[in-house]
C-alpha positions as CSV (number, residue, x, y, z in Angstrom):
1,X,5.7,12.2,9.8
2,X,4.6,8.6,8.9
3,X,5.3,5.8,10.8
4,X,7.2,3.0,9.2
5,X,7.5,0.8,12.0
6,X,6.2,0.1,15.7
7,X,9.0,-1.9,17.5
8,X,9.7,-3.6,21.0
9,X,11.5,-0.2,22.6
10,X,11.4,2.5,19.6
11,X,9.5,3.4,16.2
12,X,10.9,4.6,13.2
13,X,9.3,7.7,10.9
14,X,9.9,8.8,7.6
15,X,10.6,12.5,7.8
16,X,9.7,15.2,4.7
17,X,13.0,15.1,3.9
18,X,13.9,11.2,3.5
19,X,15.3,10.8,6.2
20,X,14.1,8.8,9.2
21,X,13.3,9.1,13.0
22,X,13.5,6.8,15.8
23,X,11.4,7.8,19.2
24,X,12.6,6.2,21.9
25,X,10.2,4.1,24.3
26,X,10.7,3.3,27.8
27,X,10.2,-0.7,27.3
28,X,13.3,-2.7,27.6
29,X,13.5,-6.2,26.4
30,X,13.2,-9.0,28.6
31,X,11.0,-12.0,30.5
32,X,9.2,-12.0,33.5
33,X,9.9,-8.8,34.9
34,X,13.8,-8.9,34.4
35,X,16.0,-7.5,31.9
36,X,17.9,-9.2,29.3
37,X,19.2,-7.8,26.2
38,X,18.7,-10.8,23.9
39,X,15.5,-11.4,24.4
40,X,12.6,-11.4,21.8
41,X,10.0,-9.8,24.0
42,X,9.3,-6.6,26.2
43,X,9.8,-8.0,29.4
44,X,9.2,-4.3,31.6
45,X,9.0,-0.4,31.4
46,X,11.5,1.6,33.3
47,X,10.6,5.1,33.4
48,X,13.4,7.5,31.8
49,X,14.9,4.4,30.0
50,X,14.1,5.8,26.3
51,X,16.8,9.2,27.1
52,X,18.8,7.3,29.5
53,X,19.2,5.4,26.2
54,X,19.7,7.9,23.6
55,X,21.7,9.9,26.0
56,X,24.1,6.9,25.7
57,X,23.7,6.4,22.1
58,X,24.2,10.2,21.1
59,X,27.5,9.5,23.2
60,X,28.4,6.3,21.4
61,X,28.0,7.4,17.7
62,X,29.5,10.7,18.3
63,X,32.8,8.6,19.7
64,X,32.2,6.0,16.9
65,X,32.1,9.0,14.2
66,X,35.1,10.9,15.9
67,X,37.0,8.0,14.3
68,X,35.6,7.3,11.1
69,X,33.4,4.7,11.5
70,X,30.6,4.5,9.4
71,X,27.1,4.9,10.9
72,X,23.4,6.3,9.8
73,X,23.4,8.9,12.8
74,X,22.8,11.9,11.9
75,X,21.7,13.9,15.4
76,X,19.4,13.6,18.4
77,X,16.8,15.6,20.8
78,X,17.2,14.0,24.3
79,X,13.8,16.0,25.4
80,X,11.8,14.5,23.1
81,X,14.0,11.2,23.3
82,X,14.5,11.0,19.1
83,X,17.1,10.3,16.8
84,X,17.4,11.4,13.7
85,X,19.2,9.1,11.4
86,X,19.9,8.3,7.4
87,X,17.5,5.5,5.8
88,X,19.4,1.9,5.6
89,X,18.4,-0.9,4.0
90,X,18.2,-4.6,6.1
91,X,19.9,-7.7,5.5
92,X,17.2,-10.2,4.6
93,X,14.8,-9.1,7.4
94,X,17.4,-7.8,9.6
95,X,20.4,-9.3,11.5
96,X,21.8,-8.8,14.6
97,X,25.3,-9.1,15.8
98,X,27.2,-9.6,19.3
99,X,30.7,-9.4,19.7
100,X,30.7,-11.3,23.3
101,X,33.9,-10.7,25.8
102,X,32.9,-13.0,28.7
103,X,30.8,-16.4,28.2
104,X,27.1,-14.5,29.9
105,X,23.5,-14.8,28.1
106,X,22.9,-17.4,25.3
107,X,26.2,-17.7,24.7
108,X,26.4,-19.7,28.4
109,X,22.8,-21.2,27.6
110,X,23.9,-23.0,24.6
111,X,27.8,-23.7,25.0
112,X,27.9,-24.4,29.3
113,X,28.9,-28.5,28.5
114,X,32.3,-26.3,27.9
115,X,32.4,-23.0,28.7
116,X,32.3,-21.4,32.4
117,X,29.9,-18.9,33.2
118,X,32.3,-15.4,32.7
119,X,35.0,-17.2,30.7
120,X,37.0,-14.4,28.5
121,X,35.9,-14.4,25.4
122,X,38.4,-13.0,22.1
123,X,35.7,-10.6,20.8
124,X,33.8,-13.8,19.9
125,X,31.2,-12.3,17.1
126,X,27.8,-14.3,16.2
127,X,25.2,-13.5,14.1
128,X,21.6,-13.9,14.5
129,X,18.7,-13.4,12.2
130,X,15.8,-11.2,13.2
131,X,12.8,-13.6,13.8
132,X,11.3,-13.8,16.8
133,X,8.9,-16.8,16.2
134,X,12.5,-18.9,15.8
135,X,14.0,-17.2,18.6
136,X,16.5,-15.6,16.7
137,X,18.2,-18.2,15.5
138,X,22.1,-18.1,15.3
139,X,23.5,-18.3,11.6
140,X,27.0,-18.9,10.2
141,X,28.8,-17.1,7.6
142,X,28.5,-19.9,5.1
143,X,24.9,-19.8,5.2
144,X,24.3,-16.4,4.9
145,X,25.9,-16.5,1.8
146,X,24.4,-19.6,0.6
147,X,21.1,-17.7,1.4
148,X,22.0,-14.8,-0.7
149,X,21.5,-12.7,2.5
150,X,25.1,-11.5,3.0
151,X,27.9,-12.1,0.7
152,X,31.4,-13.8,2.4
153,X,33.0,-10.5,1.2
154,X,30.6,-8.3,3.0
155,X,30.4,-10.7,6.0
156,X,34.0,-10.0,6.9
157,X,33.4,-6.2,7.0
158,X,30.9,-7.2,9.3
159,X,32.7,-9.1,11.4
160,X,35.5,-6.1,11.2
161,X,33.1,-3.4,11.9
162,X,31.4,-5.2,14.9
163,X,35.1,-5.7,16.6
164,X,36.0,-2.1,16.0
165,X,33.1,-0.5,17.2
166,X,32.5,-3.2,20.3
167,X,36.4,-2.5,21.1
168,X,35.8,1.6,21.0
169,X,32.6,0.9,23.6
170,X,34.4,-1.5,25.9
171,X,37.1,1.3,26.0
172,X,34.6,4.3,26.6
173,X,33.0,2.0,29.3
174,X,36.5,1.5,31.0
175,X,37.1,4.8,31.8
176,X,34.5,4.6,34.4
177,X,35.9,1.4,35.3
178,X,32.7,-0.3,33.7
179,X,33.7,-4.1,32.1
180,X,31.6,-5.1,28.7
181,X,30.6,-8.4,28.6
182,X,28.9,-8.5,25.3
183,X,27.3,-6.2,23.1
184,X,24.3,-6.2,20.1
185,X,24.7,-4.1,17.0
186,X,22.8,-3.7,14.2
187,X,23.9,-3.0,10.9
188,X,22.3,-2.0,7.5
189,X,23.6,-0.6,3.6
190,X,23.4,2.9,3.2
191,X,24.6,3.5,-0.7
192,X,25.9,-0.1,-0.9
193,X,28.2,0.8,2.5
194,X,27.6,-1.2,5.6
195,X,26.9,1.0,8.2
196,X,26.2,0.3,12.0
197,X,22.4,1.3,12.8
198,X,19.8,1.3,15.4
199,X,21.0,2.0,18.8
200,X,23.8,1.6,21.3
201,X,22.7,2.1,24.5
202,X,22.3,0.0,28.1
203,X,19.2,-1.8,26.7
204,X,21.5,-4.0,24.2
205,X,24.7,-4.3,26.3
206,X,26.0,-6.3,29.5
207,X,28.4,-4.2,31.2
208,X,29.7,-5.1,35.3
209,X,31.4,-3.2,37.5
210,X,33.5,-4.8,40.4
211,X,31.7,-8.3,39.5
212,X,28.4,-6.9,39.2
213,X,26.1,-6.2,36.6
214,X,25.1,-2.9,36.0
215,X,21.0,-1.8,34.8
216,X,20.5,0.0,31.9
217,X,19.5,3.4,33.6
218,X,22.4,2.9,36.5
219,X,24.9,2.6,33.4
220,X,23.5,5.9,31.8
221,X,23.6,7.4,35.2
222,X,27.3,6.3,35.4
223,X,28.6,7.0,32.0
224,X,27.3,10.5,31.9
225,X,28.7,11.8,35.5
């Protein structure tokens, strides 16, 4: 294997075949000691997260793929906490996208002159670029396209992909009677098709139950019962 790239809470390798693995770390990102799914840094290691995490993203996809949404999964090994997943290709350096169902996070940081902290949101989606020395800084449709990083076109299958898939997860989490807040997705071209990539696990989600947020390994625990 060769590694391609050494991130926050996983690394990728290229495998003989083309194809790619990501191995799961047990960093979460964070600051000072507490969790938080949009931030740039690794704020603490929780010991287990790296399954708990791909338990929940083996979950995800598999519901995701059960209806025909497209993603670069391809299968995982929980012991060895990897994924195995088809090669993508970024936008610009990478973008990441929330679709947000309650006013929580940044979203509260930037907009609180007007909104209340756990407003409902409409399946509000923002994009962000992938650059931590700008804090990953929010970006609109317009400009993307001005800045040949994402067509308008391909922009609105983004937006559409992100509110499908966010809407199967906030429906997979209900059954538990487990609310999502927001969520972050990643998504790349495979073959000129956008595709959803990365993860989807408690590390880049807010999810409550009964008013109160739930931890990233409590929501594996919970989800997997």
């Amino acid at each position: 294997m060769k590694l391609i790239y050494e991130g926050k809470t996983k690394n990728v390798y290229e495998l003989a075949d083309g194809n790619y693995m990501l191995k799961f770390k047990d960093d979460v990102t964070g600051e000072d000691g507490v969790f938080d799914p949009g931030a740039n840094t690794v704020g603490l290691t929780i010991e287990g997260a790296g399954k708990a995490g791909l338990k929940l993203t083996k979950m995800f996809f598999e519901a995701l793929q059960e209806k025909g949404i497209p993603t670069h999964y391809i299968d995982a090994n929980i012991e060895d906490a990897t994924m195995t997943v088809r090669p993508a290709t970024f936008f610009g350096e990478g973008l990441e996208v929330i679709c947000r169902y309650r006013a929580v996070g940044s979203f509260l940081r930037r907009y609180g002159k007007y909104a209340e902290e756990g407003q409902p949101l409409d399946a509000f989606v923002e994009v962000t670029l992938k650059d931590d020395e700008r804090q990953d800084p929010p970006i609109s449709a317009d400009a993307l396209a001005m800045l040949n990083i994402l067509s308008r076109d391909e922009y609105e299958v983004l937006k559409d992909l992100t509110q499908k898939i966010a809407s199967v997860i906030k429906e997979e989490l209900a059954k538990k009677g487990i609310e999502l807040y927001d969520i972050k997705l990643e998504f790349g071209r495979i073959k000129g098709q956008i595709v959803l990539i990365d993860e989807i696990s408690g590390g880049n989600m807010r999810a409550y139950k009964d008013g109160k947020y739930i931890e990233p390994l409590e929501l594996e625990r919970l989800m997997l019962l």
